[in-house]
C-alpha positions in Angstrom: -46.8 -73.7 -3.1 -45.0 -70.6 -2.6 -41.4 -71.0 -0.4 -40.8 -67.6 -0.4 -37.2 -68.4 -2.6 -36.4 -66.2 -5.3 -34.7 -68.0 -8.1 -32.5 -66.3 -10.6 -32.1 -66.7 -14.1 -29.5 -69.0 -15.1 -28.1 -66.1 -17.3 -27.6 -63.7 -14.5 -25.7 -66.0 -12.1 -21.8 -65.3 -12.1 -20.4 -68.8 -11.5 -16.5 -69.4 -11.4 -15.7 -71.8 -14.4 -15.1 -75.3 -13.1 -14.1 -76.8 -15.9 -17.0 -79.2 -16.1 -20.1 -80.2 -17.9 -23.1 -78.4 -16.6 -25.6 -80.9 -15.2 -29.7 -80.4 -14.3 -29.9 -79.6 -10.5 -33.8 -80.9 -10.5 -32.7 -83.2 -7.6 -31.0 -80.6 -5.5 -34.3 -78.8 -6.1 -36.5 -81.7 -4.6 -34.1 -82.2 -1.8 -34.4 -78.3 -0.9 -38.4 -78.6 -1.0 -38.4 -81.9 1.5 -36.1 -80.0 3.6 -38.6 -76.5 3.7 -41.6 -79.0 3.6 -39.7 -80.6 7.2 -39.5 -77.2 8.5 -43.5 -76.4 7.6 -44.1 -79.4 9.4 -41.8 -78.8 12.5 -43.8 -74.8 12.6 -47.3 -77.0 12.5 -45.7 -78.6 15.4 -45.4 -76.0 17.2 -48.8 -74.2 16.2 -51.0 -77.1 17.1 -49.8 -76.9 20.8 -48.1 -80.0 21.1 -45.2 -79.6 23.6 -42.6 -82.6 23.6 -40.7 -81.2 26.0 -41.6 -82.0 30.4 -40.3 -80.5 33.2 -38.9 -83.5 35.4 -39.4 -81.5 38.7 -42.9 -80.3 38.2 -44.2 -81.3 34.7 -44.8 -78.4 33.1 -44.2 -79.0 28.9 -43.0 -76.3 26.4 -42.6 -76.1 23.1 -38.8 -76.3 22.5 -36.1 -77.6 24.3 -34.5 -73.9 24.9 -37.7 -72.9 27.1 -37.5 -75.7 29.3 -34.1 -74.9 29.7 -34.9 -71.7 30.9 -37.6 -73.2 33.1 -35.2 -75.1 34.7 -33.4 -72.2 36.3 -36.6 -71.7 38.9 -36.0 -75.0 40.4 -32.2 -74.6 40.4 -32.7 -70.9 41.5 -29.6 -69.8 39.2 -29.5 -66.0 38.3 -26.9 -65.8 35.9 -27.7 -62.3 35.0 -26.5 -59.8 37.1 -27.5 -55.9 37.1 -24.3 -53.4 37.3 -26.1 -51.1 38.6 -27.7 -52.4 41.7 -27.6 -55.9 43.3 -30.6 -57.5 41.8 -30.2 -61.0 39.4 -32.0 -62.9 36.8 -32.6 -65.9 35.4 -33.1 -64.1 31.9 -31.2 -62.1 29.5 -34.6 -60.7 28.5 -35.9 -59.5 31.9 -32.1 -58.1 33.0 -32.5 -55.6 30.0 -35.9 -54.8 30.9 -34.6 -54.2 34.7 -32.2 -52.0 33.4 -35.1 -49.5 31.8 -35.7 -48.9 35.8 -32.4 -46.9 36.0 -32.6 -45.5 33.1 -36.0 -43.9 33.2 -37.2 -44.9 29.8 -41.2 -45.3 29.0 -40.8 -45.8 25.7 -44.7 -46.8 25.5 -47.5 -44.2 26.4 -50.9 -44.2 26.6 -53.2 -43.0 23.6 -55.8 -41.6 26.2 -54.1 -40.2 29.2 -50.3 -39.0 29.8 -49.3 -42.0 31.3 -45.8 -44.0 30.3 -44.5 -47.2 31.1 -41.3 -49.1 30.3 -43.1 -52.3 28.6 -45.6 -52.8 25.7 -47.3 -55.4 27.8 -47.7 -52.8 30.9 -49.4 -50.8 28.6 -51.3 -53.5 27.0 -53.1 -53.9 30.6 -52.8 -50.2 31.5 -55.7 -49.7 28.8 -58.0 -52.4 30.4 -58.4 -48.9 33.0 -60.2 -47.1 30.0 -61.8 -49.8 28.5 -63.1 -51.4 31.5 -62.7 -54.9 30.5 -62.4 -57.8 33.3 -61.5 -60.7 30.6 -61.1 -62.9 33.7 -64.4 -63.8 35.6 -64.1 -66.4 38.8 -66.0 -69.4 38.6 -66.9 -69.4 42.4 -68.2 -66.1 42.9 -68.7 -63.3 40.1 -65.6 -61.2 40.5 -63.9 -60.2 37.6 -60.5 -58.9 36.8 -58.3 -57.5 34.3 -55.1 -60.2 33.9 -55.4 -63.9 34.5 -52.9 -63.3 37.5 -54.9 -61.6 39.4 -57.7 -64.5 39.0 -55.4 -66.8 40.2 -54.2 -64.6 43.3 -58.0 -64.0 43.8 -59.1 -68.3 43.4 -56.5 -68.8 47.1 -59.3 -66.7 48.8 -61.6 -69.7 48.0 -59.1 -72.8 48.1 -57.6 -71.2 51.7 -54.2 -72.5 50.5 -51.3 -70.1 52.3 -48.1 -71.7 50.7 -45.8 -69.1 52.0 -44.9 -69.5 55.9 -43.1 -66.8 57.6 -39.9 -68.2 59.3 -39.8 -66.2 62.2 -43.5 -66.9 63.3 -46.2 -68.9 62.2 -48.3 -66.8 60.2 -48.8 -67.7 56.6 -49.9 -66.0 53.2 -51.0 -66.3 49.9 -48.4 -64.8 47.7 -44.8 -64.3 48.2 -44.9 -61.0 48.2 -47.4 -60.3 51.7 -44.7 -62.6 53.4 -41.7 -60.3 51.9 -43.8 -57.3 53.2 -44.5 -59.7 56.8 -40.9 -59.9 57.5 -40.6 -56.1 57.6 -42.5 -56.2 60.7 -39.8 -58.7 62.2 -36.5 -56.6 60.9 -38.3 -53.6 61.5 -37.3 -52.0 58.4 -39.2 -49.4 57.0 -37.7 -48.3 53.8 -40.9 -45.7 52.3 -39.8 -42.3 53.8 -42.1 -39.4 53.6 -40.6 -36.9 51.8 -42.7 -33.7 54.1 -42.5 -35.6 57.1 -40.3 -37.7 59.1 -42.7 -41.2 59.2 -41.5 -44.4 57.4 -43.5 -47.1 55.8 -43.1 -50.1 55.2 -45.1 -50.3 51.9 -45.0 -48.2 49.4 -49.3 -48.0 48.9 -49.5 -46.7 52.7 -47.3 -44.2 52.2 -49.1 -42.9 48.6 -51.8 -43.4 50.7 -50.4 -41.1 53.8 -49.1 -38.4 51.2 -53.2 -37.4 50.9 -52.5 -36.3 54.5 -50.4 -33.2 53.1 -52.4 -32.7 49.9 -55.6 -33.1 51.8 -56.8 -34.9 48.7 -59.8 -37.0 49.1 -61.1 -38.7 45.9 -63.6 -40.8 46.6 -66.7 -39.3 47.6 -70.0 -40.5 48.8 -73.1 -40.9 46.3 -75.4 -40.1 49.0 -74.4 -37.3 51.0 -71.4 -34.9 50.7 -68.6 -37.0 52.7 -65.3 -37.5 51.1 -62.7 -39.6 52.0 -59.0 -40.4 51.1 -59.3 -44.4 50.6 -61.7 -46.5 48.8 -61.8 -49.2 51.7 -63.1 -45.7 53.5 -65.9 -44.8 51.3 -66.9 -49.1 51.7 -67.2 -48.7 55.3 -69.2 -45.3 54.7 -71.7 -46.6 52.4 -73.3 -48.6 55.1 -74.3 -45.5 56.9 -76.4 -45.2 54.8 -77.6 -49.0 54.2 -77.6 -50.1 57.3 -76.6 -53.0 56.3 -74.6 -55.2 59.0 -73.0 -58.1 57.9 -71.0 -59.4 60.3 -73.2 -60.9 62.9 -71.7 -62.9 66.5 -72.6 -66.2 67.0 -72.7 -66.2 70.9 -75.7 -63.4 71.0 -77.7 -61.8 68.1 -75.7 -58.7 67.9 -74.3 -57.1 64.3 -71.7 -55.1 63.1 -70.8 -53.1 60.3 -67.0 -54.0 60.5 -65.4 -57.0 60.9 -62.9 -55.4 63.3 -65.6 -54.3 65.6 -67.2 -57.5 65.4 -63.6 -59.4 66.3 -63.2 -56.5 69.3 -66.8 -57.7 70.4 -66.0 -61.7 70.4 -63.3 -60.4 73.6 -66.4 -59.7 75.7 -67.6 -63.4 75.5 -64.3 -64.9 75.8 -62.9 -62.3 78.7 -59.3 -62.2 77.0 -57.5 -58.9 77.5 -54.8 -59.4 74.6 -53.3 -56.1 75.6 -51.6 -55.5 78.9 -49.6 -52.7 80.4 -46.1 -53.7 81.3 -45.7 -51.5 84.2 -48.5 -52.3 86.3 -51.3 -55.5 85.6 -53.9 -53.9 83.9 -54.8 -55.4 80.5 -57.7 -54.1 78.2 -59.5 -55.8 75.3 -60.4 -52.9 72.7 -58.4 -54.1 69.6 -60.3 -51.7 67.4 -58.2 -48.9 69.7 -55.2 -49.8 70.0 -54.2 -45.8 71.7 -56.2 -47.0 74.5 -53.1 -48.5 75.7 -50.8 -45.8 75.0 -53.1 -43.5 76.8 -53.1 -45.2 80.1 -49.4 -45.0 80.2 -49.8 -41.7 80.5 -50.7 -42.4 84.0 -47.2 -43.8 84.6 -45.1 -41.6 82.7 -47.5 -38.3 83.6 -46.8 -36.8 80.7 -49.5 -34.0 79.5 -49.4 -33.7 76.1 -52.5 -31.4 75.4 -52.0 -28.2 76.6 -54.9 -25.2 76.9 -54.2 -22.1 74.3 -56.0 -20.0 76.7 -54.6 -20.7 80.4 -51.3 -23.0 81.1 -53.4 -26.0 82.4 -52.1 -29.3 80.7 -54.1 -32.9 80.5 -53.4 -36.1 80.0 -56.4 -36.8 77.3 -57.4 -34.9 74.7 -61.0 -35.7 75.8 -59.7 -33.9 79.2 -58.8 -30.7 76.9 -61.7 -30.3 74.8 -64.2 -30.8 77.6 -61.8 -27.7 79.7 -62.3 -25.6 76.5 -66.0 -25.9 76.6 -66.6 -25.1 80.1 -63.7 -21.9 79.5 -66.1 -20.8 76.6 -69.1 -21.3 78.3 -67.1 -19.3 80.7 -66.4 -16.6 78.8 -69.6 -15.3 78.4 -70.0 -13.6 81.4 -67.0 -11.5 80.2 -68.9 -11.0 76.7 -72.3 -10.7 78.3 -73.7 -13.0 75.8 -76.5 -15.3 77.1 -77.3 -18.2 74.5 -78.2 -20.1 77.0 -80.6 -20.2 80.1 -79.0 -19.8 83.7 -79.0 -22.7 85.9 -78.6 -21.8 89.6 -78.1 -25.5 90.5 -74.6 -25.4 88.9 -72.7 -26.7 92.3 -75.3 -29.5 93.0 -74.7 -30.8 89.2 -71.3 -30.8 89.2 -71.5 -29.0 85.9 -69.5 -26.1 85.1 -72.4 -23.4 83.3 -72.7 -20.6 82.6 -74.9 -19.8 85.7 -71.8 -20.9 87.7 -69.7 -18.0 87.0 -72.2 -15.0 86.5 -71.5 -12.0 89.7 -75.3 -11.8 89.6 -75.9 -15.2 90.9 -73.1 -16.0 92.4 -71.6 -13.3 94.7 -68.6 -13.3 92.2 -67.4 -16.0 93.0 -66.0 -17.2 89.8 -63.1 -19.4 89.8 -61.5 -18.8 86.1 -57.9 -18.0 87.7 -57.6 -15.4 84.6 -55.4 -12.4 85.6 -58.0 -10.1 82.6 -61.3 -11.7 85.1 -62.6 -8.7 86.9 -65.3 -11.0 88.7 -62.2 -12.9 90.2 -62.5 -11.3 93.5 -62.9 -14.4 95.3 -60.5 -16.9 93.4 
């Protein structure tokens, strides 16, 4: 058995002279291979699994005392590692200096395929599960894969239903730490994602990469079927059943379906007659969750404000349903001025209550046209 010990020549050791009778050392030599044989046995140990050491809080075992030491410190909640830098504490040596790459910038480990760095080997490690396309992890409810075992075990609450994190404030609960960290946001109000073109915050970072495609115009995902293209993948979902027709969400009071979930939650409010959303100036309350401008649009009647504003004339309007239907009767309008006629004259205009073409045209009408335009020679009458 090899111990991996180099042993010398007994005429090339340099030994001071003692003064006494050189003796065999075979016993030293046997108590040396007991000792190395101990330590084989103590590795086996540790290679077979066996973990001697329990967690009295929650019972997890490890392998050597020093880990469970360290495990200790998420019970206690002790962060005796500080970062000079910022604020931010650990309970690790290990994951302090790996906080510190953050400030530093360092991606010491790229990608063999594409351009892209990251600070850790073990980022990269799962970075490379893109290329491959390898979900290792498989649920044993459904068949939804993934790429890390973390992900599987985020994924398994979806089926257990178990929300272990409870917002303080209200009494909404989550999944994972992190949606409550995010929840609270919408308590303190804080947005701390800034756009950098725009003035508009977020309060995650993914909404505003997500809000940045506004600028670029950048729409990635595009539909198999037709031409459509659309800035989200949760977009291009919600497209595809255009073309299915598939409807999955059905109501349980009457037969009706929906493609949405939202639409189907906005529907359930016409069964139960709540109006969850109500104008605090005067009682009027309205039920359209899926809209939530509707709200915002009849405070316009309070405030009077007219945001949308005709390019053409200086009338203003509430609703920009209010504008765009002005600019098609002004352009419909406008062809008496052009003398185009794409379309065919109806005399009974008035009786409709429609503004056409036949409405305005001197011919018809005894110039009577009503446009208010100073360049309108057929305003005689206005």
């Amino acid at each position: 058995m090899a111990f991996g010990i180099r042993l010398q020549p007994e005429t090339e050791v340099e030994t001071e002279d003692s003064g006494e009778p050189e003796t065999d050392d075979s016993d030293d030599w046997k108590e040396t291979r007991e000792d190395l044989s101990e330590l084989n046995l103590k590795n086996k140990k540790l290679k077979t699994g066996k973990r001697q050491h329990s967690c009295s809080e929650c019972g997890k075992r490890f392998n050597q005392k020093g880990h469970l030491t360290t495990h200790m410190l998420v019970h206690t909640g002790e962060k005796a590692f500080s970062c000079s830098v910022c604020s931010k504490s650990f309970t690790q040596r290990g994951n302090l200096t790996q906080h510190m790459l953050v400030h530093t910038g360092e991606k010491a480990f790229s990608c063999s395929v594409c351009s892209k760095s990251f600070t850790l080997r073990q980022s990269l490690t799962t970075h490379m599960l893109v290329h491959t396309g390898e979900k290792a992890f498989s649920c044993s409810v459904c068949s939804k894969s993934f790429t890390q075992r973390q992900h599987l075990t985020t994924h398994m609450l979806v089926h257990t239903g178990q929300k272990a994190f409870s917002c303080s404030v209200c009494s909404k609960s989550f999944t994972q730490r992190q949606h409550l960290t995010t929840h609270m946001l919408v308590h303190t109000g804080e947005k701390p994602f800034s756009c950098s073109v725009c003035s508009k915050s977020f309060t995650r970072r993914q909404h505003l990469t997500t809000h940045m495609l506004v600028h670029t115009g950048e729409k990635p995902f595009s539909c198999s079927v037709c031409s459509k293209s659309v800035t989200l993948r949760q977009s291009l979902t919600r497209h595809m059943l255009v073309h299915t027709g598939q409807k999955p969400f059905s109501c349980s009071v009457c037969s009706k379906s929906f493609t949405l979930r939202g639409n189907l939650t906005t529907h359930m409010l016409v069964h139960t007659g709540e109006k969850p959303f109500s104008c605090s100036v005067c009682s009027k309350s309205f039920t359209k969750e899926s809209d939530p401008h509707i709200l915002t649009r009849h405070m316009l009647v309070h405030t009077g404000q007219k945001a949308f504003s005709c390019s053409v004339c200086s009338k203003s309007f509430t609703l920009r349903q209010s504008l765009t239907q002005h600019i098609g009767n002004l352009t419909q309008h406008m062809l008496v001025h052009t003398g185009e006629k794409p379309f065919r004259l109806i005399k009974s205009a008035e009786a409709t209550g429609h503004l056409t073409a036949a409405a305005f045209d001197p011919k018809l009408n005894d110039n009577t046209c009503r446009c208010h335009l100073a360049f309108c020679i057929y305003s005689t009458y206005c």
